[in-house]
C-alpha positions, 0 to 999 in steps of 0.5 A, spaced: 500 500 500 505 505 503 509 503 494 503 504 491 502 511 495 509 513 492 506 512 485 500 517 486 505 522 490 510 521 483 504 524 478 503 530 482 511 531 481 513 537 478 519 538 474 524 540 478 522 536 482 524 530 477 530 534 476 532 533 482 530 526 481 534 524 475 541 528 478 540 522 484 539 517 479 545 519 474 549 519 481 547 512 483 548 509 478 555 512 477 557 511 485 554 503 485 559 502 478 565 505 481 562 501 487 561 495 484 568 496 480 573 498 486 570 492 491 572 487 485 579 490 483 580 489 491 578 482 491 583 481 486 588 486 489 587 481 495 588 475 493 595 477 489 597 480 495 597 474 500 600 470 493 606 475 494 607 474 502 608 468 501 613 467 496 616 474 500 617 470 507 620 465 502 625 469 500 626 474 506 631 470 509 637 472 504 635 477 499 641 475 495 638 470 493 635 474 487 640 476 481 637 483 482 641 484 474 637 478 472 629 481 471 627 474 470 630 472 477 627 479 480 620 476 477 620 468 479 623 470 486 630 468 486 627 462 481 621 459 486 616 462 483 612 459 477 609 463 471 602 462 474 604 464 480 609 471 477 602 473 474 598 473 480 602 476 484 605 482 479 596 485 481 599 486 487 601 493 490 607 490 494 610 487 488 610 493 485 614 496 491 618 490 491 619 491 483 622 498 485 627 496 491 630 491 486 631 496 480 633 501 485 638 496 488 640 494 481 642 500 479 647 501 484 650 495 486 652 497 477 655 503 479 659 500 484 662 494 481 668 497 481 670 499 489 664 493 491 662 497 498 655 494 497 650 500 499 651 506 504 647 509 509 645 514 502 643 509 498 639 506 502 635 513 504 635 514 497 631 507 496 627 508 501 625 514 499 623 511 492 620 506 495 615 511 499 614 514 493 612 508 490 607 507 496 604 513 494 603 513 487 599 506 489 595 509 494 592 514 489 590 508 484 586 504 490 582 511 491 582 512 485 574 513 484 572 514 491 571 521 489 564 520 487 562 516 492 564 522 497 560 526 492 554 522 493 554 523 500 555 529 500 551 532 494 546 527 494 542 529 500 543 538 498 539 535 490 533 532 494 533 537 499 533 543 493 528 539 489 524 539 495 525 546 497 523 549 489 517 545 490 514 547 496 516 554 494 511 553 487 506 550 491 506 555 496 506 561 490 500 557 487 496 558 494 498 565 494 495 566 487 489 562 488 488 566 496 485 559 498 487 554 503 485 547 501 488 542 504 487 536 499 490 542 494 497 543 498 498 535 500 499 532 494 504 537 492 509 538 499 509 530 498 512 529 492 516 535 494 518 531 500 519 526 494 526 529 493 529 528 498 527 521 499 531 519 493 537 525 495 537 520 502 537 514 498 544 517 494 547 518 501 546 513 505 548 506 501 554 510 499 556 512 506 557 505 508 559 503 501 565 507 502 566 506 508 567 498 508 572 500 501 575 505 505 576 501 511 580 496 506 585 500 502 587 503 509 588 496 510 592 494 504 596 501 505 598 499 512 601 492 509 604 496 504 608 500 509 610 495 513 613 490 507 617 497 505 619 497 512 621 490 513 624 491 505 629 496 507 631 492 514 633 486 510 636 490 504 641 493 509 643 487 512 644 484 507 647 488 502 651 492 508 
């Protein structure tokens, strides 16, 4: 009965208020594919990342194990991973920090074939800090699209709630015009007025949680990648002292 009501409340929606409507519709729509697109790639992220901590607690014992001038051997792990097993883990983030560190190390270890000092305070800070950047430019592409979720629930409400207030104004410049107050003249138009709202409300809240479940992740996955760094940087220092 309550469903059938929102159908007679529709047919006296104004045009604005449709307006209104139609925005929050493109904005649902455009929230819930990124939404949907997002919860994907992060499923996938997660499976990939486990795959690589795996076969990164493998290798963390000696790092040297890796031929750092050999990309085959940076990819396979020092040679203990298969090419189904490379292709999963390179989805990973860590493994895109982890690529950096070896070309980083790569390149100096190359500079220093002559004097063979392995790596000094200096040059591990500069990796570190190539590493940091690497971690950035990773978190940019985990948030990428959360933006218009934060739009949604920021902006969503603000349309309905302008949708209503546009219509509550026309109806009441209608009274004002007619000089007659009907109740069953003004119902019909403050409810589909208040229709508005309902659909900004409706843009809000499951974005809301949408983007707090996905936020809650990424900051998940940003922390792992800030201890691998830490972890990577530990090790590297001890074993190419």
């Amino acid at each position: 009965e309550h469903v059938m009501l929102f159908g007679d409340i529709a047919k006296n929606m104004m045009f604005d208020g449709w307006i209104a409507i139609g925005v929050c519709v493109l904005m649902i729509g455009i929230g819930w594919t990124v939404a949907f697109r997002k919860i994907v790639y992060l499923n996938s992220i997660e499976k990939s990342t486990n795959e690589f901590l795996r076969q990164w607690y493998h290798l963390s014992s000696d790092l040297t194990a890796i031929d750092h001038g050999d990309s085959g051997s940076v990819k396979s792990f020092g040679g203990n991973a298969d090419t189904s097993v490379q292709k999963l883990v390179q989805k990973s983030p860590l493994y895109e920090i982890y690529h950096i560190g070896s070309e980083e190390i790569r390149h100096r270890l190359e500079q220093d074939r002559i004097h063979k000092k392995g790596l000094s305070g200096r040059s591990i800070q500069a990796i570190r800090a190539a590493l940091d950047a690497g971690l950035v430019r990773a978190n940019h592409k985990l948030t990428n699209g959360l933006v218009y979720l934060t739009i949604s629930i920021a902006g969503g409400p603000y349309v309905g709630l302008l949708g209503t207030v546009v219509g509550v104004m026309i109806t009441f410049a209608i009274i004002s015009k007619v000089g007659e107050v009907d109740v069953n003249a003004i119902a019909p138009g403050i409810a589909s007025a208040l229709l508005a709202t309902v659909a900004g409300l409706i843009v809000a809240i499951p974005a809301l949680f949408v983007y707090s479940y996905l936020n809650t992740r990424i900051k998940n996955i940003g922390g792992e990648m800030q201890v691998f760094i830490d972890e990577f940087v530990t090790k590297m220092a001890e074993f190419y002292q």
